[in-house]
VOGU-3710 file (C-alpha; in Angstrom, 3 decimals, decimal comma):
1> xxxxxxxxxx> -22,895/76,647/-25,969  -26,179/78,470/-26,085  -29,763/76,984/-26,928  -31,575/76,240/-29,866  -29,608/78,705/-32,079  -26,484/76,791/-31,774  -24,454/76,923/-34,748  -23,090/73,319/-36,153  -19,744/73,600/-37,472  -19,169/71,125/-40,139
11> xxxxxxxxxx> -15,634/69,268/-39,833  -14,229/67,418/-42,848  -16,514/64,127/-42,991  -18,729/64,684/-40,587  -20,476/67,648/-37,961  -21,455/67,299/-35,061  -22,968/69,353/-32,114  -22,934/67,813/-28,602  -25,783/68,505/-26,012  -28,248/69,664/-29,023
21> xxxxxxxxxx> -30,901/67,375/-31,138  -29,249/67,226/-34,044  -31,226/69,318/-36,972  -32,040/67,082/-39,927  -29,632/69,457/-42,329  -26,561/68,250/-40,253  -27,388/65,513/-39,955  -27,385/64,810/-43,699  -24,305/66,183/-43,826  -22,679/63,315/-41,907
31> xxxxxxxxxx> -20,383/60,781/-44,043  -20,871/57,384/-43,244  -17,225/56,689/-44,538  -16,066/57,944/-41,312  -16,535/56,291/-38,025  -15,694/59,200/-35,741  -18,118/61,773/-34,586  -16,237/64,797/-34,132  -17,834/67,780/-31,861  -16,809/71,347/-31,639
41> xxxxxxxxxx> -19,048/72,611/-28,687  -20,995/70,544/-26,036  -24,003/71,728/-23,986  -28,065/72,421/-25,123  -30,759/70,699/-24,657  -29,627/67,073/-24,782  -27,470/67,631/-22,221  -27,582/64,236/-19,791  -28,043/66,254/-17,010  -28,370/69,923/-15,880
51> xxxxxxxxxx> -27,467/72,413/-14,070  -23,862/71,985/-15,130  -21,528/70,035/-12,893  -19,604/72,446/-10,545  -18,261/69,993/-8,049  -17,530/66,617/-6,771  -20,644/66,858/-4,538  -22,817/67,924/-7,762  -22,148/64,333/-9,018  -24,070/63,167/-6,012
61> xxxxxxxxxx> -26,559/65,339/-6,505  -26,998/64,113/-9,877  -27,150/60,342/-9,101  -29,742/61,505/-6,539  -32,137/62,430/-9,242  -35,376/61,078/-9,643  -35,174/58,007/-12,432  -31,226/58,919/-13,300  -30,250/55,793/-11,343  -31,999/53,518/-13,747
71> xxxxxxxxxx> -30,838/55,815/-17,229  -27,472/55,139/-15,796  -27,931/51,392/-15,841  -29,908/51,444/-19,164  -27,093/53,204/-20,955  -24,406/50,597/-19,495  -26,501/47,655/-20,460  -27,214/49,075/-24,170  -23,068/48,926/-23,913  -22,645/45,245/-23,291
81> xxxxxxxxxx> -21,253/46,462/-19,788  -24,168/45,969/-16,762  -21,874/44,611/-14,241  -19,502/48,029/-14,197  -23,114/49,764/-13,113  -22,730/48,699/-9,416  -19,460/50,586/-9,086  -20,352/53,514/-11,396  -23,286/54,346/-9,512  -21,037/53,667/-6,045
91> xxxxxxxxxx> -18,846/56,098/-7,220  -20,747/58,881/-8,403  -23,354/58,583/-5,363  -20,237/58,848/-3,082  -18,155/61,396/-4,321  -17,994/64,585/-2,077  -14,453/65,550/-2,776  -11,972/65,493/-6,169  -8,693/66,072/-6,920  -7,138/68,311/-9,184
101> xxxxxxxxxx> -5,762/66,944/-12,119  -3,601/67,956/-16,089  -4,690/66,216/-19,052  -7,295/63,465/-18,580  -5,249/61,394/-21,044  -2,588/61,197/-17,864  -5,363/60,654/-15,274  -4,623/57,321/-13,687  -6,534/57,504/-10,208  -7,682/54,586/-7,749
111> xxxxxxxxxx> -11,339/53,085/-8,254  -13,344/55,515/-6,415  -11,935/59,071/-6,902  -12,532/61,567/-8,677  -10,385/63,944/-10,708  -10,993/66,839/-12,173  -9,299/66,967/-15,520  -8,684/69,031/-18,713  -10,056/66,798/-21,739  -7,474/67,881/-24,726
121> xxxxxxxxxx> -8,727/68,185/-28,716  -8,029/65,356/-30,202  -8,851/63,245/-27,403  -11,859/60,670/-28,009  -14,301/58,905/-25,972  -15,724/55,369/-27,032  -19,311/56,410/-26,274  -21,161/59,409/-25,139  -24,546/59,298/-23,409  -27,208/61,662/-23,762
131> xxxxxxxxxx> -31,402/62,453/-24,569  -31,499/62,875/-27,894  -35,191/62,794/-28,386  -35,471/65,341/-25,419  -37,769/67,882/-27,482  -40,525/65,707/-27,893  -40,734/65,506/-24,449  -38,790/62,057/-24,249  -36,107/61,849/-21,933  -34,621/57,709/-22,905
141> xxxxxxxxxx> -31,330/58,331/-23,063  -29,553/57,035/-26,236  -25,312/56,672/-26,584  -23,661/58,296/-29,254  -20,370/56,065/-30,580  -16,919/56,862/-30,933  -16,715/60,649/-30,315  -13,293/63,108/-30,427  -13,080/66,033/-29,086  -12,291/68,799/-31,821
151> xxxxxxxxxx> -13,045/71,973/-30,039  -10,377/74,616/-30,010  -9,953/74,349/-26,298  -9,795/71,707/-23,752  -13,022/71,516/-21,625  -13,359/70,854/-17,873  -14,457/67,287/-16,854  -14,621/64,683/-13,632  -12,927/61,184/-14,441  -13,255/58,052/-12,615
161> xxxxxxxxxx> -12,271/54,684/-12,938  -14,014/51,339/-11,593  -12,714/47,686/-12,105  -14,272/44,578/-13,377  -13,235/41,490/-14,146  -9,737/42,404/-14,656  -10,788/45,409/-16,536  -10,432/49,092/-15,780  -12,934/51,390/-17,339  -12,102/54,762/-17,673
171> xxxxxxxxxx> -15,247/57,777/-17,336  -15,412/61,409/-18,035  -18,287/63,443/-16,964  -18,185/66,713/-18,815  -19,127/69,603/-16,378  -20,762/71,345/-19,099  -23,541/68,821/-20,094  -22,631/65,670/-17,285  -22,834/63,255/-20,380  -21,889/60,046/-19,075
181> xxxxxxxxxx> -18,774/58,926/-21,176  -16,736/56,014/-21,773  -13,657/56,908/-22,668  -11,556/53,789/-22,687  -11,803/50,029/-21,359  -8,061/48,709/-20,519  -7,439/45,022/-19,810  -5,579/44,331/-16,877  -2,865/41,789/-17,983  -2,626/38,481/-16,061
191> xxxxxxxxxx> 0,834/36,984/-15,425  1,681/34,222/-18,221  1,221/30,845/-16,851  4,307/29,311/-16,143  4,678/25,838/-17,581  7,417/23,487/-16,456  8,507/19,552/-17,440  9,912/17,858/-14,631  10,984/14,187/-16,436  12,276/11,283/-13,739
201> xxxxxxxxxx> 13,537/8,228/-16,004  13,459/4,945/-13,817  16,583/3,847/-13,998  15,276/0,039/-13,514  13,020/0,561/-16,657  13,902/3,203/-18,603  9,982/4,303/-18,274  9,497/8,174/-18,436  7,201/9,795/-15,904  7,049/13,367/-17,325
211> xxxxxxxxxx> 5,175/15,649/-14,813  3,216/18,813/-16,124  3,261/21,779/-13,600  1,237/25,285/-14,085  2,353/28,248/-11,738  0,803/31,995/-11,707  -0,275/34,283/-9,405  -3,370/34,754/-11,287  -4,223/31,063/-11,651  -7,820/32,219/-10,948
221> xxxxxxxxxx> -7,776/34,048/-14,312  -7,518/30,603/-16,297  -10,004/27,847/-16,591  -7,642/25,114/-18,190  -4,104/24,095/-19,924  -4,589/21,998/-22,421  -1,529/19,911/-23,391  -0,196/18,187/-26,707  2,434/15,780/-27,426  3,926/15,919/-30,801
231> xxxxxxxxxx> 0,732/17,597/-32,361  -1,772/15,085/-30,176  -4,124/16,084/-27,483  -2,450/14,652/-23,984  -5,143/16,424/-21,560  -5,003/19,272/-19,631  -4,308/20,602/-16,589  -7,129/22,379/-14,066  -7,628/23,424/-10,696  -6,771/22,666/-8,046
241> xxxxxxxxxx> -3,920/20,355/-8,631  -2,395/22,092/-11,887  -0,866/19,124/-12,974  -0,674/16,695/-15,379  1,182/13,083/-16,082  2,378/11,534/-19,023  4,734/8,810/-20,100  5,584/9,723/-23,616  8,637/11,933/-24,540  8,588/14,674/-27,247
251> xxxxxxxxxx> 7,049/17,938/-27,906  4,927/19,305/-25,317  2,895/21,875/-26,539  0,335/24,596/-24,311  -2,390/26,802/-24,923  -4,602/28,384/-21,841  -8,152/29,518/-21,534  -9,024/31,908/-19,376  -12,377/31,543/-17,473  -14,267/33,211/-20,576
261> xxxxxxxxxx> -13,206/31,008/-22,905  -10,502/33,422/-24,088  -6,888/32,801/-25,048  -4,432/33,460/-21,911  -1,132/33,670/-21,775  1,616/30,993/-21,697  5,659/30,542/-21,125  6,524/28,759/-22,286  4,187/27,737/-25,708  6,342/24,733/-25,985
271> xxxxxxxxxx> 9,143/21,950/-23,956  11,088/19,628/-25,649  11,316/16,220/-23,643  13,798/13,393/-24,447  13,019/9,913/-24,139  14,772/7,748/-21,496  18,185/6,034/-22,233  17,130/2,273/-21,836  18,086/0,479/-18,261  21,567/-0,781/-18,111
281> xxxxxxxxxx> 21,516/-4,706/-19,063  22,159/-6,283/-15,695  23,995/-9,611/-14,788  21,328/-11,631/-13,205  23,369/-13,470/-9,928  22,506/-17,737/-10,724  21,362/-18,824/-7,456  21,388/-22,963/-7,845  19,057/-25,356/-5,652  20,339/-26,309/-1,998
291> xxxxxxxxxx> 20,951/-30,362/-2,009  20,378/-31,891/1,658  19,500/-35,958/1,993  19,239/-37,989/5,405  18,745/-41,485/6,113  16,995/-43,857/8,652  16,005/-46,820/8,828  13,687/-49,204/11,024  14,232/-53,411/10,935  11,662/-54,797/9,706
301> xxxxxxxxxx> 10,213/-58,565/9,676  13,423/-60,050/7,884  14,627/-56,849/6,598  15,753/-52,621/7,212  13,273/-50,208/5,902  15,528/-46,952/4,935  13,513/-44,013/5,280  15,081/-41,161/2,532  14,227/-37,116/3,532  15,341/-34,858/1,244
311> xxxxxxxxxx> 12,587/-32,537/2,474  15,692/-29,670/3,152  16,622/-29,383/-0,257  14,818/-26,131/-1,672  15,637/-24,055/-4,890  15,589/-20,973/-3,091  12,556/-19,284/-4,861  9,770/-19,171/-2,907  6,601/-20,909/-4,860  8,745/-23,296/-6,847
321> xxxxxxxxxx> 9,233/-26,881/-5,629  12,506/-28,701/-6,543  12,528/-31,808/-8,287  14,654/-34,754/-6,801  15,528/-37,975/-7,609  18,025/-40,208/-5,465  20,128/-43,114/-6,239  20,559/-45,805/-3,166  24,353/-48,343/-3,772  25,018/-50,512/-1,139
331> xxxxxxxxxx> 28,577/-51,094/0,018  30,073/-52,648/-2,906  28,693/-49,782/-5,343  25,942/-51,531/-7,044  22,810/-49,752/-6,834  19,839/-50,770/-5,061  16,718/-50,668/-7,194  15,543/-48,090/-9,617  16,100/-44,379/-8,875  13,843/-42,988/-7,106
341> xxxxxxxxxx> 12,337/-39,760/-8,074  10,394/-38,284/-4,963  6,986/-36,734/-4,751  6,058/-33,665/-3,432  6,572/-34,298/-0,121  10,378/-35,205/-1,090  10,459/-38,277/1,600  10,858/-42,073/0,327  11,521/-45,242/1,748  13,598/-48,449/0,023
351> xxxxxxxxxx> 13,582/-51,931/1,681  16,724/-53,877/1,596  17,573/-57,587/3,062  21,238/-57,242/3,832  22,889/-55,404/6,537  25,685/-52,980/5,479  26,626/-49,598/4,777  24,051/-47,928/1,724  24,863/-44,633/0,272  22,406/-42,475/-1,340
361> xxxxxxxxxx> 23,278/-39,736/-4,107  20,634/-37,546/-4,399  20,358/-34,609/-6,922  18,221/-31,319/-6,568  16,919/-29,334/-9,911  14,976/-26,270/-10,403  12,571/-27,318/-12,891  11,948/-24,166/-14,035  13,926/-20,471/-14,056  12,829/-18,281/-11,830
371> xxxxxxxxxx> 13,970/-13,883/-11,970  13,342/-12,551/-9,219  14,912/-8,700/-8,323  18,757/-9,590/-9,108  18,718/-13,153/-9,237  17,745/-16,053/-11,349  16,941/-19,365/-9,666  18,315/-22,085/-12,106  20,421/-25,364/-11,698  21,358/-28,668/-10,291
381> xxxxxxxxxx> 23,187/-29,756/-7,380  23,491/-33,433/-5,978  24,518/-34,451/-1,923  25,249/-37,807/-0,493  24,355/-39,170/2,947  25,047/-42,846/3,857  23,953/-45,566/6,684  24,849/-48,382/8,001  22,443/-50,635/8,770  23,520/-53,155/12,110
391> xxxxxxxxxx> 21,661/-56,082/13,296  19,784/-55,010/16,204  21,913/-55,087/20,064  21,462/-58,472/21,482  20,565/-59,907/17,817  22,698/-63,066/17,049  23,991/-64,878/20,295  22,402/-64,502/23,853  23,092/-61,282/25,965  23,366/-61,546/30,117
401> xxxxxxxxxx> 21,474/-59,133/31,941  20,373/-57,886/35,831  17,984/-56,237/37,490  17,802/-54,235/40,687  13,987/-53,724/41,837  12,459/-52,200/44,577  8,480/-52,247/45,042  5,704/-54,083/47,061  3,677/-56,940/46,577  0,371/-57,885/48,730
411> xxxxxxxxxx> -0,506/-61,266/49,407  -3,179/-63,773/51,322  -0,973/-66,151/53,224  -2,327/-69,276/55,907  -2,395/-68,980/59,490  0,051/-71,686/60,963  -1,936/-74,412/62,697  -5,398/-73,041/61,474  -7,488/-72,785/58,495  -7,345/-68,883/58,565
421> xxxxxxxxxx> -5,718/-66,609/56,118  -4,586/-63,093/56,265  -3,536/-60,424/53,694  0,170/-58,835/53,999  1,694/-55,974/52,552  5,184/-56,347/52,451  8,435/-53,914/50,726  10,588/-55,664/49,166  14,287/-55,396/47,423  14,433/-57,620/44,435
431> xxxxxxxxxx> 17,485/-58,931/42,483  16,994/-60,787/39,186  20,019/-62,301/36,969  19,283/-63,858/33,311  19,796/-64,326/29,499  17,612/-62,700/26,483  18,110/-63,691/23,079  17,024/-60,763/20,500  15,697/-61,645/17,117  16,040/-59,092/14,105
441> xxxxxxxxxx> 12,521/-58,675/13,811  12,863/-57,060/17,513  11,111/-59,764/19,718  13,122/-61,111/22,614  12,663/-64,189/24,796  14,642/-63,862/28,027  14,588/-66,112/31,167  15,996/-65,213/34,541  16,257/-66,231/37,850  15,347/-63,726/40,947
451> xxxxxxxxxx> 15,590/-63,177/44,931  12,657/-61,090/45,988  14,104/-59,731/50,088  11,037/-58,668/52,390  12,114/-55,523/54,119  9,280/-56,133/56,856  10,960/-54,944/60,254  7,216/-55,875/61,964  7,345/-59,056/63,974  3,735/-58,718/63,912
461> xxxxxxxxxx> 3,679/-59,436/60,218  5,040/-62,199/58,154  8,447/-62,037/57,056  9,241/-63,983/54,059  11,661/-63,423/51,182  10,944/-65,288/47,813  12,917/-67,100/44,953  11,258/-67,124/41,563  11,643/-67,614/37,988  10,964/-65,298/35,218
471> xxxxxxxxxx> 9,854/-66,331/31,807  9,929/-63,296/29,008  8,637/-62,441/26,004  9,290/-59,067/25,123  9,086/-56,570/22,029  11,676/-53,454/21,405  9,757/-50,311/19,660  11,282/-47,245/18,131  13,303/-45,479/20,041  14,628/-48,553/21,955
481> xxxxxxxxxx> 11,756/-49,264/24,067  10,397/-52,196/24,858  7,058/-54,118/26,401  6,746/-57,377/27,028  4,788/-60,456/29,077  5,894/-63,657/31,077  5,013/-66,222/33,404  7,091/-65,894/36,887  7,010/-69,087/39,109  6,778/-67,615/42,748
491> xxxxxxxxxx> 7,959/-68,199/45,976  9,922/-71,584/44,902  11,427/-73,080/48,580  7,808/-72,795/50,285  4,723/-75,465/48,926  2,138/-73,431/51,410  2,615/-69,782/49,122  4,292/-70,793/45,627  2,034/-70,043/42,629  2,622/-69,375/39,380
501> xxxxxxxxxx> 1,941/-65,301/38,198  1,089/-63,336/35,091  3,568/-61,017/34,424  3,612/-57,917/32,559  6,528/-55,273/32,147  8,374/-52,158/30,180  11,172/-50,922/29,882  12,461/-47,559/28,504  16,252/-46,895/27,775  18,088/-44,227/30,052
511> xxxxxxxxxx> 22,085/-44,241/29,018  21,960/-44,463/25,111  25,453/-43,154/24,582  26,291/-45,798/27,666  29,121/-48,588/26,666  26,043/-51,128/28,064  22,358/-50,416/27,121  20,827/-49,055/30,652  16,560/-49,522/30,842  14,276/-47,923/33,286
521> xxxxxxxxxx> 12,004/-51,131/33,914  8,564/-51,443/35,313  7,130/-54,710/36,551  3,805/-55,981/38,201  2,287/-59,543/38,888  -0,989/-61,336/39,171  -0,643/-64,410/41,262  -2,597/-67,048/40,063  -3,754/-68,427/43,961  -6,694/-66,047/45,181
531> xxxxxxxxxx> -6,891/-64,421/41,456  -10,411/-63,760/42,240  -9,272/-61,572/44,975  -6,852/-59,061/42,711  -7,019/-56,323/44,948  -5,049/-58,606/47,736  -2,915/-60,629/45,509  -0,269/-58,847/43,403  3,140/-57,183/43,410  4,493/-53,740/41,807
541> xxxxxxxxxx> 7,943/-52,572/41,580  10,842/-50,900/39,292  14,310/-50,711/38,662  16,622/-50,878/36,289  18,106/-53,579/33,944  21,905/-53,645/32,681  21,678/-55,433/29,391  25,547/-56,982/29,861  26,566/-56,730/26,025  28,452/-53,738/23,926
551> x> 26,559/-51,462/21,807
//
């Protein structure tokens, strides 16, 4: 390694002296069927750097160098590698230190040190920087490609490693001539992404639900799993969920991208997934229509109204409305009418003449079948429910009743011996005894003949107990109720205070289940003498009346 007097020794296709401008008579010499640049001797005056490299801290030194900063970045960029130039130039502007090292071929140190190795013949680099054009004064460095060493000896170099993008580049620095060398780029192998199938068959179905899972602890490494089913694009999986759904069995098929765009990794390349078994045929459980009927009835004017509910009768699905029609026989069988076929509101009414015992047969349907979960809503079913229809209590011949009243009345009675009147207040205790005859229609004519006691203990005031008559006209309601009107003729044994009255009462039934109908009654009068003067001429009082005939 001297200077311009080097001699090039020619090696079989191609010489090649390291370090030196290359004279124009070797460099004719070099075969362009061969790749490799192989070098005997390095150092001269393309050297990337001198002094020679002695130690770690000489690498500093170097970087330190006015413009070799930005050479080192040109050279990296010409090499399709700027972002390693960060980390290069980190390195080589901190080293102070190295460690000793054997063949650089074993070196395998952390990003950051440096170790000083012994670069064996036969050993290449992929590119080799240094000023080629240095005699005419121009110091741009240039790279020369694909370089083995083919010296007789190994020669003394720093190596270094940096890491980028899941690649580890490897450097030499020769001490001789510090030419900046890349001697090998090593990918950093990801872990294979992990696919798994996890099929779930719905046993109700039979539908597939086939879930796509991607695992790896360099999931960061890959951009996207695509996925095909039986040769057909089905999607693909991407962060951050790394999963995928799909309903359709076969063969699953995956191929990965890495964030460049370049093929990554994947176990395994293919799953197999079955189709579901179809569901089990199931018995669906026939649920039939529910079948409920009552009856009521009301007399009428000459005749029972029958009121007919079927408004319990349901199919048991909710949404669907049964249909029912009912059939009405009276007590010999023969029906009554046409069947009736109810509306939506399932309630109907029939008017018959006769009294009697009437059965109706009604009969429920689903009109339509219903599935819902285990069950299917389908059928008929038919219920009975039966009357008997009874003239109304008291209807036919007359029925005795009393009363037992207690009350007031107020009245204007003379002064003896003058022409003066006064009005009395008086309590009385009133017993009443008569007959009422009850029609079917429900109206009721009674007549009855009454004791009205004065409980006046005053003998300031008037005593004076009455006998009267009662006329009635009275009308029963539902329920057993009644209301009615009358004319009483009061006070029959004296000529100075009898007078006819308007009367007006109710009654309301207390003891239904009694073996004789029991009514809470209510009575009041309007005497006819003074009726201009109401507010001194009237009578209120209640009771009850026991109507004196079996239910």
């Amino acid at each position: 390694m001297t200077g311009t007097g080097m001699r090039f020794v020619v090696v079989p296709g191609l010489a090649l002296a390291l370090g030196l401008a290359l004279p124009a008579a070797v460099a004719g010499q070099v075969s362009s069927a061969d790749a490799m640049h192989n070098a005997r001797r390095l150092g001269g005056t393309t050297a990337f750097y001198t002094p020679p490299l002695r130690t770690a801290a000489s690498l500093k030194q170097m970087t330190a160098k006015k413009g070799m900063s930005e050479d080192i970045r040109t050279i990296l960029r010409e090499s399709g590698i700027p972002e390693t130039a960060d980390a290069v130039l980190a390195t080589l502007a901190g080293a102070t230190s190295s460690v000793r090292g054997g063949s650089c071929d074993q070196a395998t140190p952390a990003d950051g040190t440096i170790v000083e190795c012994d670069f064996q013949p036969g050993s290449t680099v992929l590119w080799m920087a240094y000023r080629p054009n240095i005699r005419k004064g121009n110091r741009t460095p240039g790279r020369l490609e694909s370089v083995r060493w083919a010296g007789d000896r190994p020669f003394r170099a720093f190596l270094f490693r940096v890491t980028n993008d899941y690649k580890i580049y490897t450097f030499v620095l020769p001490m001789v001539c510090s030419n900046l060398s890349l001697m090998s780029v090593k990918e950093i192998e990801g872990e294979p992404v992990n696919v798994s199938v996890d099929p779930v068959c719905d046993p109700k179905t039979g539908i597939l639900r086939a879930t796509v899972k991607a695992a790896s602890k360099d999931l960061e490494r890959v951009q996207r799993l695509r996925v095909a089913i039986n040769g057909q694009p089905a999607g693909e999986l991407i962060a951050p969920s790394w999963t995928l759904t799909s309903d359709k069995p076969g063969t699953y098929t995956f191929d990965a991208t890495d964030t460049r765009g370049r093929s990554y990794p994947v176990a395994p390349r293919t799953i197999g997934v079955e189709a579901c078994p179809p569901p089990p045929e199931t018995t669906k459980q026939v649920v039939g229509p529910t079948c409920s009927v009552v009856l009521s009835f009301v007399p009428v004017k000459g005749a029972y109204e029958i009121n007919v509910d079927a408004t319990r009768s349901t199919t048991g699905a909710s949404g669907v409305a049964p249909a029912v029609t009912v059939q009405l026989r009276d007590d010999t069988g023969a029906g009554v009418g046409q069947q009736l076929t109810l509306d939506s509101a399932l309630t109907s009414k029939v008017t018959v003449r006769r009294p009697g015992t009437y059965r109706a047969t009604a009969t429920v349907t689903t009109p339509q079948g219903v599935e819902v979960g285990g069950s299917r809503y389908e059928g008929t079913a038919t219920c009975e429910a039966s009357i008997t229809l009874e003239k109304p209590a008291g209807a036919g011949a007359p029925a005795f009743f009393f009363d037992v009243l207690g009350g007031k009345d107020r009245r204007v009675r003379p002064i003896e011996d003058t022409d003066l009147e006064f009005a009395q207040c008086s309590p009385l205790f009133g017993l009443k005894f008569g007959a009422a005859k009850r029609f079917q229609n429900d109206w009721e004519v009674a007549g009855a003949l009454g004791v009205a006691i004065s409980l006046v203990n005053d003998d300031q005031k008037a005593k004076e107990s009455a006998l009267f008559i009662d006329a009635e006209v009275n009308k029963y309601l539902a329920g057993g109720s009644f209301v009615g009107t009358g004319l009483s003729l009061w006070d029959l044994t004296r000529g100075d205070t009898f007078t006819p009255a308007w009367l007006l009462h109710f009654g309301l039934p207390l003891a239904k289940d009694a073996k004789y109908p029991v009514f809470f009654i209510g009575e009041g009068r309007l005497f006819f003498d003074h009726i201009g003067d109401i507010k001194n001429n009237y009578l209120l009082w209640g009771g009850i009346r026991v109507l004196l005939q079996k239910r």
